[in-house]
DRENDO-1510 file (C-alpha; in Angstrom, 1 decimal, always signed):
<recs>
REC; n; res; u; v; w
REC; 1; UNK; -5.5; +26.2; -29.8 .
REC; 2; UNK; -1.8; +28.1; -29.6 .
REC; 3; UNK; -2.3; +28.9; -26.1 .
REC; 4; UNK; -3.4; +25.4; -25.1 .
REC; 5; UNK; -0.4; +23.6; -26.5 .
REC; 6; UNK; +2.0; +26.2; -25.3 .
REC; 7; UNK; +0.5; +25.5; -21.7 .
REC; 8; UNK; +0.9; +22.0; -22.2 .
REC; 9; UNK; +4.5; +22.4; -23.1 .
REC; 10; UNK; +5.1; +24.4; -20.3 .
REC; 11; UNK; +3.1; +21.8; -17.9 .
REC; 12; UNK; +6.1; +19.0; -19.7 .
REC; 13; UNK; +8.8; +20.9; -18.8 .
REC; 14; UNK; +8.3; +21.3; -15.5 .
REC; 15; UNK; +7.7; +17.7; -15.3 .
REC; 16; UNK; +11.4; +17.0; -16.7 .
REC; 17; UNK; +13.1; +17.0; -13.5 .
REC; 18; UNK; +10.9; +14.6; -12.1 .
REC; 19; UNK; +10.9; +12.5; -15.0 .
REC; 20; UNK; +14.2; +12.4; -14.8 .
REC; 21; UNK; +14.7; +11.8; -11.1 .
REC; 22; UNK; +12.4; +8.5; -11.8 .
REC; 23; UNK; +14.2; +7.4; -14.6 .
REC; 24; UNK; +17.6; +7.8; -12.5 .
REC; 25; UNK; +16.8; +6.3; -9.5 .
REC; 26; UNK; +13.9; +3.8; -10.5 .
REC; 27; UNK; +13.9; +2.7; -14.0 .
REC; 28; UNK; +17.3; +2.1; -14.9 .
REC; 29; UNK; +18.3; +0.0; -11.8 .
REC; 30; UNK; +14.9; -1.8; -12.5 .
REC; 31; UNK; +15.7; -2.3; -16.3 .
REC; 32; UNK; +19.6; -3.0; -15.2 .
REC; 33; UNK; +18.1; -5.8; -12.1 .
REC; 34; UNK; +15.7; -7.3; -15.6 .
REC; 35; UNK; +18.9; -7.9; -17.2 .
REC; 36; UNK; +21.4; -8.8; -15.0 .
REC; 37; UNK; +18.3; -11.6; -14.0 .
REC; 38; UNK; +19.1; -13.7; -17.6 .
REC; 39; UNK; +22.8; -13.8; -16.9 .
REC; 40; UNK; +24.7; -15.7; -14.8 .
REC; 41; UNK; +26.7; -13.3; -13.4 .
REC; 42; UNK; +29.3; -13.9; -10.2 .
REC; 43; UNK; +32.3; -13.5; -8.6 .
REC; 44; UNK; +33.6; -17.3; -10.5 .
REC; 45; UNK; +33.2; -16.7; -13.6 .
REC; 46; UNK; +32.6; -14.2; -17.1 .
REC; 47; UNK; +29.1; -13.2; -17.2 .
REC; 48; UNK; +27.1; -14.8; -20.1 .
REC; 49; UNK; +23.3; -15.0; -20.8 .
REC; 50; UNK; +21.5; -17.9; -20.0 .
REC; 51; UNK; +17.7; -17.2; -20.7 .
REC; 52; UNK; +15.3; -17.7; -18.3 .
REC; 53; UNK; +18.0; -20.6; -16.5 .
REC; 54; UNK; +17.5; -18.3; -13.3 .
REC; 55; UNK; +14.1; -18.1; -13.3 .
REC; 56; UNK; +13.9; -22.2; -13.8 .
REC; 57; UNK; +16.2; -22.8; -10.7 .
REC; 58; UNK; +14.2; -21.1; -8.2 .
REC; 59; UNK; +10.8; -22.3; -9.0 .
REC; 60; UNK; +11.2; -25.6; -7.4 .
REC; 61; UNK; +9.7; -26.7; -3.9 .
REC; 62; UNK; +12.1; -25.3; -1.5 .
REC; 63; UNK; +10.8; -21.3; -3.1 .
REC; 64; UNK; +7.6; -22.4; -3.0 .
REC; 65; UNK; +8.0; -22.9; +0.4 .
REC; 66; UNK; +9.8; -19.7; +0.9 .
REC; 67; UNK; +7.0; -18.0; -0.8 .
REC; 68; UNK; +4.5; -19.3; +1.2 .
REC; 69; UNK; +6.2; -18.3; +4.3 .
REC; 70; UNK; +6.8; -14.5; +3.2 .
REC; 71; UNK; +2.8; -14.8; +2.7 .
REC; 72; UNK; +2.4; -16.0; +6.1 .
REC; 73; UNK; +4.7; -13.7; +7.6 .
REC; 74; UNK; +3.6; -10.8; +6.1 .
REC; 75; UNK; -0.4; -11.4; +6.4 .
REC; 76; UNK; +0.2; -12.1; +10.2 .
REC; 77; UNK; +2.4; -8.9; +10.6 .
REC; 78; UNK; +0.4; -6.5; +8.3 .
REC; 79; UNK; -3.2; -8.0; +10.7 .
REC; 80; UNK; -2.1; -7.4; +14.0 .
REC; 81; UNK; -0.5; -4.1; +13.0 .
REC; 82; UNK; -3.7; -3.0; +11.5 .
REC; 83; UNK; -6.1; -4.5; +14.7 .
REC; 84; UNK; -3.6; -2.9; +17.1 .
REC; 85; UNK; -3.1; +0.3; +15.3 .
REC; 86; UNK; -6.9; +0.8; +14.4 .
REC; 87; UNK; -8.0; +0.5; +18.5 .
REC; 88; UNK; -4.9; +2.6; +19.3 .
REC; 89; UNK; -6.1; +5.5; +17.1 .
REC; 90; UNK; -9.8; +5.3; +18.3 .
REC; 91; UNK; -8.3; +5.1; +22.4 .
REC; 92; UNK; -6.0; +7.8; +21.7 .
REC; 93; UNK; -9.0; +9.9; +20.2 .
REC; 94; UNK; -11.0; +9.0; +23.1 .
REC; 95; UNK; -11.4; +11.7; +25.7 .
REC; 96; UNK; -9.5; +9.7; +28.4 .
REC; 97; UNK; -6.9; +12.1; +31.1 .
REC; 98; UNK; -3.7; +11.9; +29.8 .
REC; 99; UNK; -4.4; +11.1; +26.3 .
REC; 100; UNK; -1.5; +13.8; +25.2 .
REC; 101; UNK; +1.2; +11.4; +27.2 .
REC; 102; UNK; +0.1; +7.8; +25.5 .
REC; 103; UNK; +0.4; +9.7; +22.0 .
REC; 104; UNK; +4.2; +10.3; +22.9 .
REC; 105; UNK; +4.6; +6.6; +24.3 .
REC; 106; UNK; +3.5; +5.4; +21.1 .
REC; 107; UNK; +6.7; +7.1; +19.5 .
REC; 108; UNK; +9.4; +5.3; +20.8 .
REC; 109; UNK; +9.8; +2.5; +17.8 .
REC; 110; UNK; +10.0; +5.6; +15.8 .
REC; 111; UNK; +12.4; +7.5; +18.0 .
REC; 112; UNK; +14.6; +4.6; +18.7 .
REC; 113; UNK; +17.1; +4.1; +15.8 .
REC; 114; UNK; +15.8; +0.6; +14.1 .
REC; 115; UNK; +18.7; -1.7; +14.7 .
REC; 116; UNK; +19.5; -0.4; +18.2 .
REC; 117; UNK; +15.5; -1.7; +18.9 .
REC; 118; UNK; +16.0; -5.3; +17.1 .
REC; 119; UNK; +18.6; -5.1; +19.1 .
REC; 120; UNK; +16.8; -4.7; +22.3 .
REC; 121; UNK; +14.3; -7.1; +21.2 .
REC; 122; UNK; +17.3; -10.0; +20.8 .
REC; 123; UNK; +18.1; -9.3; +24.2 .
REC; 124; UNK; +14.8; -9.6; +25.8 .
REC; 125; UNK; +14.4; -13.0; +23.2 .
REC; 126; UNK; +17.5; -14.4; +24.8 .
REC; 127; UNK; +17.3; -17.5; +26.9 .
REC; 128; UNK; +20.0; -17.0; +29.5 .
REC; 129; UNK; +20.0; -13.5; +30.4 .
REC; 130; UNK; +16.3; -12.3; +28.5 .
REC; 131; UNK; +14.0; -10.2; +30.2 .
REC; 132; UNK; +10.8; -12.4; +28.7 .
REC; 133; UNK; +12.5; -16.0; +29.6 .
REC; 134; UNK; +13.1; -14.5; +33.3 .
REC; 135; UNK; +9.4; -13.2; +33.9 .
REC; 136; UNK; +8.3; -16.8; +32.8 .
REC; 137; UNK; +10.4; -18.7; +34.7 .
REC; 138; UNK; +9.8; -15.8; +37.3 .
REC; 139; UNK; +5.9; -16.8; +37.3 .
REC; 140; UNK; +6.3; -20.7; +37.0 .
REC; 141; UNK; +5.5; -20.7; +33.0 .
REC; 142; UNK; +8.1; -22.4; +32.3 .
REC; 143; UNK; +10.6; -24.9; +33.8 .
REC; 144; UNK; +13.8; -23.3; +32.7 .
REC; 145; UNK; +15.5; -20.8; +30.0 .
REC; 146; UNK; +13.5; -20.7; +26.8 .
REC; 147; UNK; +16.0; -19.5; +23.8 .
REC; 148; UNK; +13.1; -18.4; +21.6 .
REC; 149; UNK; +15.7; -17.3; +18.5 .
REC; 150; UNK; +16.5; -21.2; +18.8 .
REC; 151; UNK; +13.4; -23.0; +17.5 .
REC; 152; UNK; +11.9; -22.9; +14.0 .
REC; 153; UNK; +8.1; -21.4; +15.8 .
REC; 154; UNK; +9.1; -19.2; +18.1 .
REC; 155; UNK; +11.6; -17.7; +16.3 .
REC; 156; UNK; +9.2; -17.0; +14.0 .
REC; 157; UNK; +6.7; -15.2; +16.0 .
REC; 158; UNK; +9.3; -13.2; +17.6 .
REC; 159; UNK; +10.6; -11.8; +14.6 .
REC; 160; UNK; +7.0; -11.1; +13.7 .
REC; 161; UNK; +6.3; -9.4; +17.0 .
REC; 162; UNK; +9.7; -7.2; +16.5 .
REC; 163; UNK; +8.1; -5.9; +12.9 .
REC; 164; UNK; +4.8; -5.2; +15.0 .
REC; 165; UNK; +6.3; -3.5; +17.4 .
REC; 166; UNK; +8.6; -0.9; +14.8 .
REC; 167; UNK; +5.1; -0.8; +12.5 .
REC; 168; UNK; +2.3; -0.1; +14.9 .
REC; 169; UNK; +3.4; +3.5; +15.5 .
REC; 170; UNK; +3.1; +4.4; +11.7 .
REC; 171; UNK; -0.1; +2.8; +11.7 .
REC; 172; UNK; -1.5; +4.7; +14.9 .
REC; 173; UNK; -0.7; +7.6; +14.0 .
REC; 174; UNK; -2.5; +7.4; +10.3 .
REC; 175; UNK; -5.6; +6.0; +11.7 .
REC; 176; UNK; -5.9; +8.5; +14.0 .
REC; 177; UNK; -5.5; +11.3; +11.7 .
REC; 178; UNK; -8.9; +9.3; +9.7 .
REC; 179; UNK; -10.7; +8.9; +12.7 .
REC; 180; UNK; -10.6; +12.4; +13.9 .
REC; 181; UNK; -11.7; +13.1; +10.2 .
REC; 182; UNK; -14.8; +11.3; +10.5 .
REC; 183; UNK; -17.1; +14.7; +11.2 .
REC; 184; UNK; -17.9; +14.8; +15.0 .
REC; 185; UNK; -21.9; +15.8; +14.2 .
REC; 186; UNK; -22.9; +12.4; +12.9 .
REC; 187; UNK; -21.9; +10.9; +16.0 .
REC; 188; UNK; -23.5; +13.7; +18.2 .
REC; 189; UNK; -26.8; +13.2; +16.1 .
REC; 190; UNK; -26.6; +9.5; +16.4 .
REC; 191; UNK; -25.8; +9.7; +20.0 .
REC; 192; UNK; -28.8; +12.0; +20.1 .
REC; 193; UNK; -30.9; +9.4; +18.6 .
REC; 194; UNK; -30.1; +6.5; +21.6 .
REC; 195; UNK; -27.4; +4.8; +19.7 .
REC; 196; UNK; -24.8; +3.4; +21.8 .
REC; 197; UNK; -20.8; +4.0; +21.6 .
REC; 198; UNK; -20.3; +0.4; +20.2 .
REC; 199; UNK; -23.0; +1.1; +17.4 .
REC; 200; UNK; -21.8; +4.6; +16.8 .
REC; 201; UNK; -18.5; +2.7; +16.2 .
REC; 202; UNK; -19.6; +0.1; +14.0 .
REC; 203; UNK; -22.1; +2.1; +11.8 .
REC; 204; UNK; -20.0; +5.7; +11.5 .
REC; 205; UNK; -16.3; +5.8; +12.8 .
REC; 206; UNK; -15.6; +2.3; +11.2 .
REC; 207; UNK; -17.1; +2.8; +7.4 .
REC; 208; UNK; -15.5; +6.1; +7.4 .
REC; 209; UNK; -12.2; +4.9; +7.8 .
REC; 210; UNK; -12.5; +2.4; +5.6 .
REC; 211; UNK; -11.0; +3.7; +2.9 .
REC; 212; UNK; -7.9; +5.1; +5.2 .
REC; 213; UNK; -7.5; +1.4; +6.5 .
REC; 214; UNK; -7.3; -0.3; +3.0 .
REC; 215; UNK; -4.4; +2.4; +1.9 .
REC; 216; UNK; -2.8; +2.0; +5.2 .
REC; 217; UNK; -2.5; -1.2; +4.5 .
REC; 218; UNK; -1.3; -1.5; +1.4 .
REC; 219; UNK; +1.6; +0.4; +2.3 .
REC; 220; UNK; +2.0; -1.8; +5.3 .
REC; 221; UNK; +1.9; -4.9; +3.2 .
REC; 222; UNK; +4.6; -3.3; +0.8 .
REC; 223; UNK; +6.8; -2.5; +3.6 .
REC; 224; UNK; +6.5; -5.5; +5.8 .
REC; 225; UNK; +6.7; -8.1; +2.4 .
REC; 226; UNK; +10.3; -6.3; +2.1 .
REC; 227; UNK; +11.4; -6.0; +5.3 .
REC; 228; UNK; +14.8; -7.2; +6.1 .
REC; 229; UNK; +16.1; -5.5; +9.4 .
REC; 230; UNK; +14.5; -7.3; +12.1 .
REC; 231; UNK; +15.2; -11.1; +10.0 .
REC; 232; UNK; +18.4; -10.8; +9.8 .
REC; 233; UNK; +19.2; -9.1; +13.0 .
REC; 234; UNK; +17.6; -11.6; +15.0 .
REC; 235; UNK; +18.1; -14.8; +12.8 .
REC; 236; UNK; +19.7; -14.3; +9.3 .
REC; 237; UNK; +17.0; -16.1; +8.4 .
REC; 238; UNK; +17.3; -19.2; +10.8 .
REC; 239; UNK; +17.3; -21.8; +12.6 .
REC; 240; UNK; +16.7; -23.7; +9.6 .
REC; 241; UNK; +15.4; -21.2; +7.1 .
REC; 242; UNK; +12.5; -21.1; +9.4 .
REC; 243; UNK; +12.4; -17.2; +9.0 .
REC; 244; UNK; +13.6; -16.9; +5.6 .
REC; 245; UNK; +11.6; -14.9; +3.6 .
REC; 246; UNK; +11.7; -13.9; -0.1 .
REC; 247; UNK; +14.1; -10.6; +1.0 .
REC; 248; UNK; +16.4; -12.7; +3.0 .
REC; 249; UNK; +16.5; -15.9; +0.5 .
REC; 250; UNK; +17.6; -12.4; -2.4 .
REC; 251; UNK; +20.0; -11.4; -0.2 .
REC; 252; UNK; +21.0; -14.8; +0.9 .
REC; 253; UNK; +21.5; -15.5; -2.7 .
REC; 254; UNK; +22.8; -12.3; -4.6 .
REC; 255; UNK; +25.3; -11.1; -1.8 .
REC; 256; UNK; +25.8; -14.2; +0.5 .
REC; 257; UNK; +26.6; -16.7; -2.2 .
REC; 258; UNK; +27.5; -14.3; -4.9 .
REC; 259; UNK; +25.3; -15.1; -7.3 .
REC; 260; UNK; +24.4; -11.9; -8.7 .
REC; 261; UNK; +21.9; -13.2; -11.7 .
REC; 262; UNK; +20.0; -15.9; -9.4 .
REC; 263; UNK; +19.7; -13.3; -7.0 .
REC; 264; UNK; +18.2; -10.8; -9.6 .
REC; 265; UNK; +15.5; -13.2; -10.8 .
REC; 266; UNK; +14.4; -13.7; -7.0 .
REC; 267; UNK; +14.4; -9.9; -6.9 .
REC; 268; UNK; +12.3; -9.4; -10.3 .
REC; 269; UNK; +9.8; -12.0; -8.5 .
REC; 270; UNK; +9.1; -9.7; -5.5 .
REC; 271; UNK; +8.7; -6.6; -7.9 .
REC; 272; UNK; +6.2; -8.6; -9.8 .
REC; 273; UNK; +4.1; -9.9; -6.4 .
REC; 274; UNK; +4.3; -6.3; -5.2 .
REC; 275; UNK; +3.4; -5.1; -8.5 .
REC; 276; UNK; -0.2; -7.5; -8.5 .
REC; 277; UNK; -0.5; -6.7; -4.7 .
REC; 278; UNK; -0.5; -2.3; -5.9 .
REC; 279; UNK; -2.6; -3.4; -8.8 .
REC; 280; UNK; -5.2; -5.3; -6.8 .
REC; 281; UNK; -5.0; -2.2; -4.4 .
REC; 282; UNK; -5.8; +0.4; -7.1 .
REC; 283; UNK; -8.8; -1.7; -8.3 .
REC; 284; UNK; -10.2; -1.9; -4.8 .
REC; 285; UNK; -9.7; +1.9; -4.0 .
REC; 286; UNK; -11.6; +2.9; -7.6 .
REC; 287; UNK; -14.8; +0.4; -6.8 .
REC; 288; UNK; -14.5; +1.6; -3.1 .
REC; 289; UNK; -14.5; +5.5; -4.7 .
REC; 290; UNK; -17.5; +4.6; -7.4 .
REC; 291; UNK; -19.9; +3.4; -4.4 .
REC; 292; UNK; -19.0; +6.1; -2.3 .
REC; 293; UNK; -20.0; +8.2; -4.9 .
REC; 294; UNK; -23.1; +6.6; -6.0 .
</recs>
């Protein structure tokens, strides 16, 4: 039909400038990252391609290990961000006194600009002068300074507890907005019924969120597997590479060493994780949507 097509034309155009905003600022540097990955592009010498030479160099058991620790890393962070943001939300809908003032205390990891709080964090982390090594020593924990940025595990965790702490807000604040969704008269007929808080919890507020958890995390996941701030403030990735995770071994590699082409083939990799970890998210919200539907 004439007027059909025409409005489908119409309904293209106004989807140029998008198109073309995506094209500008996604595809081509992702196209350009693709082929500057089978070169072997650097600072030392003329850029030639080599195939998949990049792709053969990092597959060996040190990435492996790398990969396994940007798993690691990220499943811990994305968890405790999720269990901490999830009982925040339902607290902070609770009708407790001064609920108003804890929803502004949960702002300051958003307020505060990023590095400034690594920052911070590195200060209280620090062994000599640290607010966390004094109150142990302060309590007879420990027996002297503990220089937690120093050692492979604790270095670790504290970089993990720094992502926490500049993720939970997000997280709060999403999860609250789904639990004040879930409609207040299925828990006033349930309450009606004898059911207790805990099983009004469990049976209504939890399955209704559902759905809001599983997005919130998949954009967790997607931020936390890139994130690069809080690594390299606090360790760059050390002591030993025991922080180094598939951002900070790209960056490591591309910009620290110069080798642009290696450090494009470690960068392709993470699109293609991130990539299975949006597809596996997408098949999980449609069967989640069918048997809510059924």
């Amino acid at each position: 039909m004439p007027g059909q097509k025409s409005a489908v034309i119409f309904a293209w155009i106004l989807l140029i400038p998008a198109l073309a905003y995506v094209a500008a600022i996604v595809v081509y540097p992702l196209l350009q990252t693709v082929n500057l990955s089978f070169t072997n592009a650097s600072l030392r010498r003329t850029t030639d391609y080599i195939g998949w030479e990049n792709y053969a160099k990092i597959f060996d058991a040190e990435f492996a290990t790398i990969i396994g620790r940007t798993f690691l890393w990220t499943f811990l962070s994305v968890s405790i961000k999720m269990i901490i943001g999830t009982g925040g939300a339902m607290l902070l809908n609770a009708a407790l006194p001064g609920r108003a003032l804890f929803r502004i205390l949960t702002m300051p990891p958003w307020i505060v600009p990023m590095a400034i709080g690594i920052f911070m964090w590195g200060w209280m982390y620090n062994g000599q002068f640290g607010m966390i090594s004094g109150l142990l020593q302060r309590f007879g924990l420990v027996d002297g300074p503990v220089a937690f940025l120093a050692y492979g595990n604790t270095a670790f965790w504290a970089t993990i507890i720094t992502d926490v702490w500049i993720g939970v807000p997000m997280v709060t604040m999403y999860m609250l907005a789904a639990v004040q969704s879930v409609p207040q008269d299925l828990h006033e007929a349930a309450w009606t019924d004898g059911a207790s808080r805990f099983y009004r919890m469990r049976r209504i507020t939890l399955p209704m969120i559902f759905p809001a958890a599983i997005t919130m995390s998949m954009i967790s996941l997607i931020s936390t597997f890139n994130s690069f701030d809080p690594i390299w403030i606090l360790t760059q990735g050390g002591p030993s590479g025991s922080t180094t995770t598939m951002i900070i071994d790209t960056y490591s590699t591309a910009l620290g060493s110069k080798k642009f082409g290696e450090g494009a083939a470690r960068a392709v990799v993470i699109c293609l994780f991130l990539s299975a970890f949006a597809l596996l998210y997408f098949r999980a919200i449609t069967k989640l949507s069918k048997r809510m539907t059924t």
